[in-house]
N, C-alpha and C positions, 0 to 999 in steps of 0.2 A: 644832354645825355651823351656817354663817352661810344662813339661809334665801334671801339675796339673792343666795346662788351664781349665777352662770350657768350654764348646760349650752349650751354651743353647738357643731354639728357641720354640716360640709359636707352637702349635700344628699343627694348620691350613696349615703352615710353610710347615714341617713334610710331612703332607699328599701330600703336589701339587702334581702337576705333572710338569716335564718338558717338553717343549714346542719342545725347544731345548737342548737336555740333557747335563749337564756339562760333561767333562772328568773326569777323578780319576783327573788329577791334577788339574785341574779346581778346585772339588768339596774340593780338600784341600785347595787349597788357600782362597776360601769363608771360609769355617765351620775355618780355622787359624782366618782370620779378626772376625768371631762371637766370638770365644774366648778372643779376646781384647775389645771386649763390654764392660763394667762396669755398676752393677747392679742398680748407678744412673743417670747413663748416658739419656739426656732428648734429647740427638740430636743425629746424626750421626756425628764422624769425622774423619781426616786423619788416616788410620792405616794403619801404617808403616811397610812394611819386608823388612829387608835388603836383599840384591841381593845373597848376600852367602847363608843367611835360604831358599828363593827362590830359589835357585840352586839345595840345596840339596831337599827340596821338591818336588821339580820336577824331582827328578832322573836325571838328566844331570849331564854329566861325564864330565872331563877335565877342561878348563876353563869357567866363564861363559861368555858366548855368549850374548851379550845386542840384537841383532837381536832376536833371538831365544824366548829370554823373551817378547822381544815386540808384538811377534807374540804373545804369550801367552793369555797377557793381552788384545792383539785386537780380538780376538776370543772369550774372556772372557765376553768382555763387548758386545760382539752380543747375548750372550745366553736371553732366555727369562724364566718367569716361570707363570704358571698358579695354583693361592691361590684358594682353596674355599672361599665362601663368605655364608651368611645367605640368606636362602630361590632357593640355587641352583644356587644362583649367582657365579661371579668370580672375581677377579684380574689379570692382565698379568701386569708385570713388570718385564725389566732387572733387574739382580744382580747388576752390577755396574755404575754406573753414571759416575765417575770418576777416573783415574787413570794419576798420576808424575811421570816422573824419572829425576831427576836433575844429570846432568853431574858429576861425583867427591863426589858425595853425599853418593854412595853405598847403597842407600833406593829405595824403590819403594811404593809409597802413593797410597792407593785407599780406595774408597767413594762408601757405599751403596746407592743404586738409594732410594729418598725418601718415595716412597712406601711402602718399608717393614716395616716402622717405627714401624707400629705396631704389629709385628711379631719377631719382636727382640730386642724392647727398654722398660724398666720398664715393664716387663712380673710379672705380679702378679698370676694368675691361669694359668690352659691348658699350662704351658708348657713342654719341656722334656732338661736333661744337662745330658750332658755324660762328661769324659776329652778328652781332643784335641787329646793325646796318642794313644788312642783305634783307630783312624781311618787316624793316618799317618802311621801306620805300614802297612796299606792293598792294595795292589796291585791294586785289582779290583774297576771302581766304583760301578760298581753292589754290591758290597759287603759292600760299606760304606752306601748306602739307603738303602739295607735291614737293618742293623743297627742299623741304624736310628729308622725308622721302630718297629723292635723287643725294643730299649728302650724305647719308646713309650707307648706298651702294655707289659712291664714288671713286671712290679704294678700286670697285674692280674694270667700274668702267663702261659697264652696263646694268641692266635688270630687266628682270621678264614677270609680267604681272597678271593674274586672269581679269577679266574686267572687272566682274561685279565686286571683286576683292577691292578693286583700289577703288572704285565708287563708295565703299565702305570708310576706305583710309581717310581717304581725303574729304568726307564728312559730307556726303552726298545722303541726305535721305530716304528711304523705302519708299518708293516708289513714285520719283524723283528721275529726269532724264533716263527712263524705260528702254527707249530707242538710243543704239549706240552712236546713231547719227547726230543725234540730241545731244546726247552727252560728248561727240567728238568736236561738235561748232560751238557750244556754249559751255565747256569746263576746259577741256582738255589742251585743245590750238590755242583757245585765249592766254591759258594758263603757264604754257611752254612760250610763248611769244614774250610774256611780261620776265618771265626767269632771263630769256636770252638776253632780254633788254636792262632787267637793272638788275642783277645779280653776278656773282663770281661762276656762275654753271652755263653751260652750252648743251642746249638736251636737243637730241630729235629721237623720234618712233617710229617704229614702224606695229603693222596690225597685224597679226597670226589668227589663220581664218582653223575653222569647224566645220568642216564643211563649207554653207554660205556663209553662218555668222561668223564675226570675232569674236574670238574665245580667249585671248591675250593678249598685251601690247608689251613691244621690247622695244626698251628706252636705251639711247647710250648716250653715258654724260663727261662731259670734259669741263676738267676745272680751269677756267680763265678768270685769275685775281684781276691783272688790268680794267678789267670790265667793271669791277666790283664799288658798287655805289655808296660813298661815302656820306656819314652826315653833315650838313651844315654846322661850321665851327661858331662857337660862340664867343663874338668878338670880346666882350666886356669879361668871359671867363680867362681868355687868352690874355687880356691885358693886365690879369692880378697875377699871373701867372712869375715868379720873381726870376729873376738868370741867378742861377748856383752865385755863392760868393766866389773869390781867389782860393779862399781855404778848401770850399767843397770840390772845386776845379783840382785845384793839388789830391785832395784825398782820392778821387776818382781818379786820377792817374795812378798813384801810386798803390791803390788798390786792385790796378793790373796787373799790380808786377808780382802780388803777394802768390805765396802757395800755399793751398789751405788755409788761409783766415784771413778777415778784413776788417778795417777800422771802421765802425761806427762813427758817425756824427759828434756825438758828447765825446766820447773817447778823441781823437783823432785830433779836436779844436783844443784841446787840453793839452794833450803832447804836441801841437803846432806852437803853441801859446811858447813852452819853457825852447823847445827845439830853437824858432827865432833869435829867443834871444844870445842864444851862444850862436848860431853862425849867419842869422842875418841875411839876406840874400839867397847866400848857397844852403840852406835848409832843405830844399826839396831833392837836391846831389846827395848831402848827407841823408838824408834819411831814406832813398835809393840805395845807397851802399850798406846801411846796416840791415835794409830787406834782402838783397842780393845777401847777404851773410846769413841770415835767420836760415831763408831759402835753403841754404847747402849745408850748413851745420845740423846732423842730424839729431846733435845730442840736444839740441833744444825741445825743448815738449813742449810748451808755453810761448809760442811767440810774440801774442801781444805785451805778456808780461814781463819777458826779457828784454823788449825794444822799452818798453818804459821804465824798465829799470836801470837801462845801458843812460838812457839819457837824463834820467834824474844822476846818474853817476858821472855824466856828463858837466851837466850843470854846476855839481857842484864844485869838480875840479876850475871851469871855467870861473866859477865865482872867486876861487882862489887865486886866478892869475893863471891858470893853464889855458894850451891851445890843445885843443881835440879835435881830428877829423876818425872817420872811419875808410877814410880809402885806400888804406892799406891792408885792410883785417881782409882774411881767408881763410874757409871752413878747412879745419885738419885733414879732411879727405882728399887732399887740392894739393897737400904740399908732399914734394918729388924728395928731400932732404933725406929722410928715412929720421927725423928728429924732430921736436916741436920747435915752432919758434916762440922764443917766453914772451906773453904778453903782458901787459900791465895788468896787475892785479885789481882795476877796475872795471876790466873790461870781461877776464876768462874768469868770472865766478860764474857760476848759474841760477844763482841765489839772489834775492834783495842784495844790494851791494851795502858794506858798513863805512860811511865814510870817512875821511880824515874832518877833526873839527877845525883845521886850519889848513894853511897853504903846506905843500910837502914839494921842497927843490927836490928832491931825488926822485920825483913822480917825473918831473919835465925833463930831466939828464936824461930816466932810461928811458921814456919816450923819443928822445931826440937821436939816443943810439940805436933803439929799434928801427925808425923809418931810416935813417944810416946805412944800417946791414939791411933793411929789403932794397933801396935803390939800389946799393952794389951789386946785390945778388939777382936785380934786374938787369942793370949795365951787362954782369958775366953771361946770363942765359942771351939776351940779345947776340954780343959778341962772338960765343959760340956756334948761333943759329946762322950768324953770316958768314962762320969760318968754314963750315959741315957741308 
């Protein structure tokens, strides 16, 4: 499982209450499945864990046990939860709707109930994302809704909470650590101790008294990534894992240099393929120099389609016996002359180029008097700049 997961969910979310509190293991299996959300995601659908991630997430030892899991998930899908809503209203919906296991499959499928929809699908404001990492490593579930919780009010850096409110949050039952001394040795210390130790958060409290009792606790929390506990890499997944070829090394360079648009995969290994074979070697120089042109030439609209058409026009002159570089070409906005410099009529169309069906000597002459007149007219700018 990729430790980088996200878990991200609407606020509203955040705050419920549980009706029926999840487990720790419960509450990972759900906040896993929020991690496989995808930030376009316009519906709910199957998300899949295989029975081994299941196993080990659940702490069960030895083999897995498909009873054992089934219990899991049918306790899973009884829990409820209650959302705020506007004006003190509410929500109660299950967590899951749905839940497979196909015999021989080694998967287990399950389906958010369609209530939460919008509390966990295309979240644009109010939400909070932590990684999935931060809260498979903790024991307690008290300890993943404070969490929770503290990421929430991160941003400012504090939060102030009445008691019984967050006894609520953090899924403490009616009439369940009564005594706030109860509820401060066996939820609260435990619960902050396990954050400081294997999470990205530093929390300490303080207690706001009512007179005798405490009537609020004020938390202040600092974000410390260092701290932040990673999962264990999976060596046999790291070793399938391939290094980029040369090609995809080249495309990824020169996909920094582009502005507005980038070369795909198929595209890119296509135009490497013809590029090669006219300059061989210096391929990755040329095809630098005609991006740097793309780049400043504003009358281009289309750039991936003008770089493929300059060098199919390439090609073909090269197939006829011409030499082609682009290190001389510069966008019109660039040149100081107050006049164009004429280029070869392969290069300044904007259009698919028509080619010649044979070799054309007069292609290679004005070529040869072009790069001619820009050295000289480099030689004189030089010349002048050391005279001035």
């Amino acid at each position: 499982m990729d430790s980088n997961y996200l878990v991200t969910q609407g606020n509203q979310l955040i705050e419920a209450r549980q009706k029926k509190p999840l487990s720790t293991r419960e509450q990972k299996i759900i906040l896993t499945m929020v991690s496989m959300i995808e930030p376009t995601d316009e519906d709910f659908k199957d998300y899949v864990i295989s029975v081994r991630e299941f196993h080990e997430m659940l702490g069960l030892e030895g083999r897995e046990h498909y009873t054992q899991l089934k219990k899991v998930v049918e306790d899973l899908m009884s829990k409820v939860v209650e959302i705020p809503s506007k004006n003190d209203g509410w929500v109660m919906t299950h967590w899951v709707s749905r839940a497979e296991y196909v015999d021989g499959s080694g998967t287990i499928k399950l389906r958010f109930a369609p209530d939460l929809k919008p509390y966990l699908l295309q979240l644009k404001t109010a939400f909070t994302s932590y990684k999935l990492s931060n809260i498979l490593s903790l024991k307690s579930g008290y300890s993943i809704r404070l969490y929770e919780l503290m990421k929430k009010w991160q941003h400012l850096g504090r939060w102030e909470y009445p008691v019984q409110d967050l006894k609520e949050k953090i899924g403490i039952e009616t009439n369940t650590y009564k005594q706030y001394g109860h509820f401060k040795s066996r939820v609260l210390q435990p619960s902050i101790i396990e954050l400081n130790k294997k999470t990205d958060l530093t929390i300490d409290f303080k207690e706001i008294k009512k007179g005798r009792s405490i009537e609020k606790i004020e938390f202040t929390i600092r974000h410390t990534p260092e701290k932040e506990i990673q999962l264990p890499k999976d060596e046999k997944k790291q070793e399938k894992v391939k290094k980029p070829s040369k090609i995809d090394q080249t495309r990824t360079r020169l996909n920094e240099q582009t502005d507005g648009y980038q070369f795909d995969t198929a595209f890119f290994a296509q135009l490497h393929q013809g590029a090669s074979l006219i300059w061989e070697d210096n391929v990755e120089q040329e095809l630098e120099w005609l991006i740097h042109y793309v780049n400043e030439e504003k009358t281009v609209k289309n750039p991936l389609g003008f770089i493929k058409s300059k060098i199919t026009s390439a090609w073909k002159i090269h197939e006829a016996g011409g030499r082609i570089t682009f290190a001389d070409l510069q966008p019109m906005k660039e040149r100081a002359t107050g006049r164009e410099e004429k280029l070869p009529d392969w290069f300044t169309s904007k259009e698919e180029p028509i080619e010649p069906a044979e070799a054309n000597p007069e292609l290679d002459k004005e070529k040869e008097l072009l790069l001619k007149k820009l050295a000289e007219k480099k030689k004189r700018t030089k010349k002048d700049a050391s005279t001035s």
